[in-house]
N, C-alpha and C positions, 0 to 999 in steps of 0.2 A: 488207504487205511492209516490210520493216525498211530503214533509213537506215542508211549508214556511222556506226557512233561517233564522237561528238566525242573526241582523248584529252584528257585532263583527268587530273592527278593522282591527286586526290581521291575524285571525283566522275564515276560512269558517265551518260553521255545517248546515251539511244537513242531513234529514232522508228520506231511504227510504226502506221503513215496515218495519223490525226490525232491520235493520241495520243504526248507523248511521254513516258520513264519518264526520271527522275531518281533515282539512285544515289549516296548517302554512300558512300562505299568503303573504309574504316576498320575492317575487323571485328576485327581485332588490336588495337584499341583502344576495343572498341564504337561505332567511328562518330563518336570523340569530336570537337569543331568547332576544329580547329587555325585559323589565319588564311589558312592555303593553300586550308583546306576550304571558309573563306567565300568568298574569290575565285573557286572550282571554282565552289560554287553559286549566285554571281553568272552568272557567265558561262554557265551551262546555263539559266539564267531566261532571261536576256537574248537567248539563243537560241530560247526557244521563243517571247516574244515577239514575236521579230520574224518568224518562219517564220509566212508567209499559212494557209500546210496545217495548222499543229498547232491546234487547237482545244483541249483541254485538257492537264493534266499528273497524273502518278501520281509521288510522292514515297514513297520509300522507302528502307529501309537495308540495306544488306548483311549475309550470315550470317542466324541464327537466334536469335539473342541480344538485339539492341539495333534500333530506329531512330536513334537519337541519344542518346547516354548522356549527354548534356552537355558543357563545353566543355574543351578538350585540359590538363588539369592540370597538367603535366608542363610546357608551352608555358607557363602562369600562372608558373609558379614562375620563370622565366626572367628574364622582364620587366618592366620598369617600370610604377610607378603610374599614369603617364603614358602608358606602348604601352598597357596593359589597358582605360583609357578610350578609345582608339581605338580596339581592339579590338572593343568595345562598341557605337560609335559604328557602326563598320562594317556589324557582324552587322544593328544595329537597321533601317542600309539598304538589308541587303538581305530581312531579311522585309517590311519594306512594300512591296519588288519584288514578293515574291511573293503577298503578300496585295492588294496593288492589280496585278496583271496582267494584268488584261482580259480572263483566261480563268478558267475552274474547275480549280484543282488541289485532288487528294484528297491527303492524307496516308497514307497504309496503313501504318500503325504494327504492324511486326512483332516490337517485345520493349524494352528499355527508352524511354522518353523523358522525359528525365530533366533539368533547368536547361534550358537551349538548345534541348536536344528536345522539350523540353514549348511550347515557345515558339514554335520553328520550326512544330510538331505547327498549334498554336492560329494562326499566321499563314496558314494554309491554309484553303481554301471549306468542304472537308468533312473529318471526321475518320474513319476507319473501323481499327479496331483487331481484332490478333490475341485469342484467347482469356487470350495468356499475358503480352499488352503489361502496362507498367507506369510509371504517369505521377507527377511530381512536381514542387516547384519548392525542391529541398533545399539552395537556398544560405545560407541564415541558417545553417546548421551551417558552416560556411565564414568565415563573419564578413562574410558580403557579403549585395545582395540580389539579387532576378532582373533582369537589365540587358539584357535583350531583349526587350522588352514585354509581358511575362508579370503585373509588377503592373497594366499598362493593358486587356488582352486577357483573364485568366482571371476578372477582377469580369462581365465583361461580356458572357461566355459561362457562369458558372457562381452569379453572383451574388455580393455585396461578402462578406458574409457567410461564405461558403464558398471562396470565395477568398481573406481572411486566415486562413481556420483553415492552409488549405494550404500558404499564404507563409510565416506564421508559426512554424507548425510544424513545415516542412518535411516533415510525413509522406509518404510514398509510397503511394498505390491502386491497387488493382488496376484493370483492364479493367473489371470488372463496376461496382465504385464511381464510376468517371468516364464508365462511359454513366449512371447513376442518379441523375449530380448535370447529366450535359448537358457535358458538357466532349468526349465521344464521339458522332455519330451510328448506329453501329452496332458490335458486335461478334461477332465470323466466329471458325471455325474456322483456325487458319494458314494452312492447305492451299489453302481459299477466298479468300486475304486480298487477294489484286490482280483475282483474276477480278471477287470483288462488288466493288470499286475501277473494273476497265472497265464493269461493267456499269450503275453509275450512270451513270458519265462519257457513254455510249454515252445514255443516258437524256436527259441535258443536253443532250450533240451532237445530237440529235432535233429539237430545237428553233430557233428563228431564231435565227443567231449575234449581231446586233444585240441582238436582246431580251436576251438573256443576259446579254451586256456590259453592256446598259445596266443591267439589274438588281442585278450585281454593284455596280456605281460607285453607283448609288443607295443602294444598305442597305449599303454602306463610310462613303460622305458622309454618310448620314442618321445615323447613330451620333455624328459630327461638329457636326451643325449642328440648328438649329431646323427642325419639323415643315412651317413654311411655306416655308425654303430649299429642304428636302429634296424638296418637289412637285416644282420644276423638273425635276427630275431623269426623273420620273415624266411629265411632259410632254414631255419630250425623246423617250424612251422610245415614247410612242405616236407622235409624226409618224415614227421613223426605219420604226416597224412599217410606217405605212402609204406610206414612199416606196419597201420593197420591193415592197409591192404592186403601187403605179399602176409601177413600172418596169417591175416583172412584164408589166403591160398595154400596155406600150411607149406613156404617156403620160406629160404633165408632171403631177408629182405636185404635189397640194392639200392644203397642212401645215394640218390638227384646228388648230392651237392657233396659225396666224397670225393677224397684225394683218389688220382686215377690210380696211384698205387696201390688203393686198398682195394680196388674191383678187379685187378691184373689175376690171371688166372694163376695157377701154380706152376712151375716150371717145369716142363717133361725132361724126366731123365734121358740121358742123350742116348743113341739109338748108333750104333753099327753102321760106317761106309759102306754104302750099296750102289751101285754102278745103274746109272740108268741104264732104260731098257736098251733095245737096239733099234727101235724106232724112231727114237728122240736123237739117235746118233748122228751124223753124220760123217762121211770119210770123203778123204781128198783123192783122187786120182792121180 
């Protein structure tokens, strides 16, 4: 059952049961990322976040042309060197919204993603692309470089390697190029492009919503930090599994990975010398 719309400029959110879908709403400009657009998709994160009921998100773009063509050119051309590094600043906070959420959003990239869109695209759990999508990070033709975390994010999903070729040369790939180098998890039919979208998502939602999150924040921080930090994480992860359990069981639950002092029973009050029996006895002659 579908949720009232949020209005939003920019930006369509709609829920329907636990999933909700976010909408670029730009097709007269392919989607491109004005500053109104990033507040739009702020505020539809920020939404799904905090709604207990949605479980994950489906990102996508309006029309048949674009998911995000990159960022509003027309809006660059206006403003200062100064607004553009806010500008910047912004966009970069709200993909780590999206990229740390707490939930699995899929990207459903249905036709260009392009600067921003490539970014936006790569700040997402999963990537799942039309036949006809088309990814890039062509700012060096610009005189600029990618300023949404695309030099941080494409080494890291597609290897250093093959992410300067792309920086560098701003070339553009197809669908089929960026599942081949890993930069995509699948590529669908258009027709297909949100159904296979719910039907991982559905796949996720299967699962314990704890585990998930925790998984998510784990292999986010583990990319972050040293192999030893990153356990923690991993420890966390298994007492939360097991406090659904024993809750399940309508008992207090007993955290795997506490200190033994906190599972030591309580101390019996001491108790009256009493003489063993006389069978335990023995006497000397």
């Amino acid at each position: 059952m579908s949720s009232p719309g949020t209005a939003l400029e920019n930006v369509l959110y709609e829920k329907k049961g636990a999933i909700a879908y976010v909408t670029v709403n730009r097709p007269k400009v392919l989607n491109a990322l004005s500053q109104r657009t990033w507040e739009d998709l702020r505020t539809a994160f920020e939404l799904a976040r905090d709604d207990a009921d949605v479980r994950g998100v489906i990102l996508t773009g309006a029309g048949d042309k674009a998911f995000i063509a990159g960022a509003d050119i027309g809006e660059l051309a206006r403003i200062t060197a100064v607004e553009a590094e806010k500008s910047s600043s912004y966009g970069q906070e709200v993909l780590n919204l999206v990229e740390n959420l707490g939930k699995p959003v899929i990207a459903a990239v249905n036709g260009f993603a392009l600067g921003g869109g490539c970014e936006t695209a790569m700040a997402c759990t999963i990537r799942v692309a039309a036949e006809s999508a088309k990814f890039g990070q062509p700012e060096v033709k610009l005189g600029i470089i990618p300023g949404g975390g695309g030099t941080q994010r494409l080494p890291r999903l597609v290897g250093k390697g093959r992410a300067l070729q792309l920086i560098l040369s701003g070339e553009i790939i197809s669908a089929q190029e960026a599942y081949r180098i890993g930069l995509v998890n699948e590529v669908v039919p258009v027709a297909d492009l949100i159904k296979r979208a719910e039907a991982i998502l559905r796949q996720i939602l299967s699962n314990a919503p704890l585990a998930v999150k925790y998984s998510l924040e784990a292999v986010n921080r583990g990319l972050e930090t040293s192999q030893a930090e990153a356990s923690h994480w991993k420890l966390r992860s298994s007492d939360s599994a097991r406090e659904q359990r024993t809750r399940r069981r309508a008992r207090k639950p007993s955290y795997k990975n506490a200190p033994r002092s906190s599972r030591r029973a309580e101390p019996r009050e001491s108790s009256p010398w009493r003489p063993r029996s006389r069978r335990s006895v023995r006497c000397r002659a």
